[in-house]
VMD Tcl script that draws the C-alpha trace (Angstrom):
set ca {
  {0.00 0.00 0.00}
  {3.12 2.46 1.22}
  {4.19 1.75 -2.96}
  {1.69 3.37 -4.62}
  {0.80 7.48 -4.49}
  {-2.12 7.67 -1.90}
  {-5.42 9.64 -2.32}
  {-6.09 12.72 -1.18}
  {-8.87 10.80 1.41}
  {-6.37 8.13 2.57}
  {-3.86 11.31 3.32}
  {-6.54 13.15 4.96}
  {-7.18 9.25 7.16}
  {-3.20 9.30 7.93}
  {-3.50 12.45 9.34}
  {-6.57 12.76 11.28}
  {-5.16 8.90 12.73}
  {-2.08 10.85 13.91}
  {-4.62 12.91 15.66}
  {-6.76 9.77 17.20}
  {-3.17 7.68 18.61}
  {-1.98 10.68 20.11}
  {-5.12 10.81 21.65}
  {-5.27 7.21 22.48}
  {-1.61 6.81 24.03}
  {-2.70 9.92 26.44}
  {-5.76 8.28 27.67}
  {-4.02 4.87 28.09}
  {-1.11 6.84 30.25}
  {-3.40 8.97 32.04}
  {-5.53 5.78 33.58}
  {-2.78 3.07 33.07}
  {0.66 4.55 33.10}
  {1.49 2.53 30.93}
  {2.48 3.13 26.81}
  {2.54 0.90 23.75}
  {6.68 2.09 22.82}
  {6.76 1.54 18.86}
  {3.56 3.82 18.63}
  {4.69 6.30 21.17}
  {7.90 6.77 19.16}
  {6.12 7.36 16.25}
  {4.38 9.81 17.26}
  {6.97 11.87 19.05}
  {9.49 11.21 15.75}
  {6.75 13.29 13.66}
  {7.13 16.26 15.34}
  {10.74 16.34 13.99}
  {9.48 14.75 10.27}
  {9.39 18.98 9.11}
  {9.89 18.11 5.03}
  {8.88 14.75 4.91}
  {7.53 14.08 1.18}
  {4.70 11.63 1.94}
  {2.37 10.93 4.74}
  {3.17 8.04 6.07}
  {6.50 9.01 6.41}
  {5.99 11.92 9.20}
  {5.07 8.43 11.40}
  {8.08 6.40 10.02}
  {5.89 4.25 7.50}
  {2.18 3.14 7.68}
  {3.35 0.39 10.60}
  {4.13 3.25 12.57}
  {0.19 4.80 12.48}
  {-1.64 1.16 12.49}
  {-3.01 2.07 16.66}
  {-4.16 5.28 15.05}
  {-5.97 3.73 12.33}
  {-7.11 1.23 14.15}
  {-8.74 3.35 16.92}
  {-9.77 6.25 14.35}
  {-12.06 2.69 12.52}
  {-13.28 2.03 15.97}
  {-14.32 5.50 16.73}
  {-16.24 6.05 13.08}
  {-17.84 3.12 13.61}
  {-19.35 4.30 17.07}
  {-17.70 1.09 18.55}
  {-16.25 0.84 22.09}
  {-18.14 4.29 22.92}
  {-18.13 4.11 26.38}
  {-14.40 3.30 26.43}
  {-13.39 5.91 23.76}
  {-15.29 8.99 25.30}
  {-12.34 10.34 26.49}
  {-10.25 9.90 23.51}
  {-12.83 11.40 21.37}
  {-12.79 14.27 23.85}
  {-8.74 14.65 23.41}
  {-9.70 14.42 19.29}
  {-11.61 17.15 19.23}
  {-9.69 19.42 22.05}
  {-6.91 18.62 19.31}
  {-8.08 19.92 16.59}
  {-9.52 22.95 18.29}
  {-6.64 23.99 19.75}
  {-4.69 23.64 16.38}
  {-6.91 26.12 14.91}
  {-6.18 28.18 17.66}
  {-2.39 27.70 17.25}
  {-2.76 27.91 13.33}
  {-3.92 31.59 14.08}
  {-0.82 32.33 16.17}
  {1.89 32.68 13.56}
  {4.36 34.15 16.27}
  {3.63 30.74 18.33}
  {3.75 28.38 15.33}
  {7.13 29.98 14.55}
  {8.78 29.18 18.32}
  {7.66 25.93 18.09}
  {8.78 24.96 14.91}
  {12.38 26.82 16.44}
  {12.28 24.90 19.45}
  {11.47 21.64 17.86}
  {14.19 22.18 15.39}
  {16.78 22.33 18.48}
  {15.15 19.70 20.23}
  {15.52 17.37 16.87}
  {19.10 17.07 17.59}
  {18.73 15.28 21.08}
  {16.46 13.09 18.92}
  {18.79 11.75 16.73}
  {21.47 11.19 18.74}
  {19.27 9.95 21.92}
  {17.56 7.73 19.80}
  {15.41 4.88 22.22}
  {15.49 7.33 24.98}
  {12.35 8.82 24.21}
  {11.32 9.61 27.80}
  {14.44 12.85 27.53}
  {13.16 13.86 24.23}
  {9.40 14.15 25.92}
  {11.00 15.94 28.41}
  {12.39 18.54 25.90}
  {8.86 18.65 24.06}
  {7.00 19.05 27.10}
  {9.11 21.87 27.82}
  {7.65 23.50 24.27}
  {4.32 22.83 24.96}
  {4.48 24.23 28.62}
  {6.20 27.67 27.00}
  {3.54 28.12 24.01}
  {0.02 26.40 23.88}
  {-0.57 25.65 27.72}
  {-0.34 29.91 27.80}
  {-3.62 30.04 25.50}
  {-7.07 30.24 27.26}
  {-8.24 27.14 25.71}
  {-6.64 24.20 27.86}
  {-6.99 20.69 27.19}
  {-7.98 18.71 30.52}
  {-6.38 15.44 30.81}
  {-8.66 12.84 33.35}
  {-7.44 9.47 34.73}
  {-5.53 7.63 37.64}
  {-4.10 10.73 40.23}
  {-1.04 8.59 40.62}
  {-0.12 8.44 37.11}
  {-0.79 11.84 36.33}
  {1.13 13.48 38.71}
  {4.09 11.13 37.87}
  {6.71 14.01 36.14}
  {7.69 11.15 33.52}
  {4.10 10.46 32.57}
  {3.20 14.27 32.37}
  {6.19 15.09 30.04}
  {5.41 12.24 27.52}
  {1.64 13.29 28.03}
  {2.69 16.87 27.00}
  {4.71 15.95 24.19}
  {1.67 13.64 22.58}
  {-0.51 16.66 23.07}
  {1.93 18.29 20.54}
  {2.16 15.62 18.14}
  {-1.75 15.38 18.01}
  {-1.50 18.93 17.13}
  {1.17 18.58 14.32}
  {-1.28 15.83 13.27}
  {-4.10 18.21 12.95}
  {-2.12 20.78 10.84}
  {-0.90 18.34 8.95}
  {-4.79 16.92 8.40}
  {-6.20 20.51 7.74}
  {-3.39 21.13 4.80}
  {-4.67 18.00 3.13}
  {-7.88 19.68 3.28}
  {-9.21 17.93 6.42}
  {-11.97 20.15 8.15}
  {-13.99 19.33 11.01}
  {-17.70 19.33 9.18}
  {-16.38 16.98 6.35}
  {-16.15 14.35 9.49}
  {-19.64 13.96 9.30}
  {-20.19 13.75 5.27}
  {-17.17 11.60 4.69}
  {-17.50 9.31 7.33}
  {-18.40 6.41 5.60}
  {-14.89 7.21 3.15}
  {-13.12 7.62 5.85}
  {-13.94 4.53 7.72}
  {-13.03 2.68 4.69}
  {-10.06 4.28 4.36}
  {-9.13 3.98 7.71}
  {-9.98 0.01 7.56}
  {-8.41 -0.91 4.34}
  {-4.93 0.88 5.43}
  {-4.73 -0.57 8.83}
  {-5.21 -4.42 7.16}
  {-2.55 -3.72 4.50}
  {-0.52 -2.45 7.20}
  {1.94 -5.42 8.97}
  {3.88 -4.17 11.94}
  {6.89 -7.41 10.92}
}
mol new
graphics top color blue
foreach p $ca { graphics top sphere $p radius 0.5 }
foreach p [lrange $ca 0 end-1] q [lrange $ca 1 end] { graphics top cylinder $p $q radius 0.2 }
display resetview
């Protein structure tokens, strides 16, 4: 599937699933404490993917987005809704908070500045992704926790107050944002969720089969 040229749909699914595992991994940490590590890497890695010339390759390859996919199927087919509430909530806080940050060109440029320093720790502290959260949740903490708009993360007490756990939760929060930019300049909009559901679901099925995490 990663061969061929993908749609403009399928890029829009990539995109928006970037969105859904960030969302995911934060709700899994905030009641679990726990993280699934090739996803969470994945994620983190495509905040430093700034030229990358395809999709899939801001997550390191379609294997890299399959729990996004997967969860983004799940969610447009209204399955597990109990268990997904609060993951849909972080969805949507994500994408209205990009807009927010899309507006703030001063902001967008001190991210992409900081995350341009930061890159270097993640190449040469590759597997150590916990430090490179650290760095990341240092840029979110200086920029988009300052706007009114918050995003309100719920779960276990324990694990949310755990430094490690907040700093990796941070740094998702990012990536689900570089997600949603990255979905809107495919042409991903919020109301189009509704009317291309059905194509999106689809989408979001077929890639995750094709997609073999070997």
């Amino acid at each position: 599937m990663s061969k061929r040229a993908l749609s403009d749909i399928e890029q829009q699914t990539l995109a928006l699933a970037g969105v859904v595992q960030a969302a995911r991994i934060v709700d899994q940490i905030s009641r679990t404490g726990s993280y699934p590590p090739e996803f969470l890497e994945a994620s983190i890695n495509s905040l430093f993917k700034f030229d990358a010339e395809r999709v899939e390759d801001v997550f390191g390859g379609l294997p890299g987005i399959k729990l996004g996919l997967q969860n983004l199927a799940a969610l447009l087919a209204n399955q597990r809704e109990a268990e997904n509430r609060d993951m849909v909530r972080y969805v949507f806080a994500l994408l209205y908070l990009e807009g927010k940050f899309s507006a703030d060109p001063a902001m967008m440029s001190v991210v992409r500045s900081r995350l341009e320093h930061a890159s270097f720790r993640a190449e040469h502290f590759a597997g150590h992704v916990q430090d490179v959260c650290h760095s990341i949740s240092g840029v979110y903490q200086d920029t988009l926790s300052k706007l009114k708009f918050r995003i309100k993360v719920t779960g276990s007490a324990q694990h949310l107050q755990d430094s490690k756990n907040a700093d990796i939760i941070r740094a998702l929060l990012l990536a689900g944002i570089r997600s949603g930019f990255l979905w809107r300049q495919l042409g991903g909009r919020r109301w189009k969720l509704l009317f291309q559901r059905k194509a999106l679901l689809r989408c979001a099925q077929d890639l995750s089969r094709s997609t073999s995490l070997v």
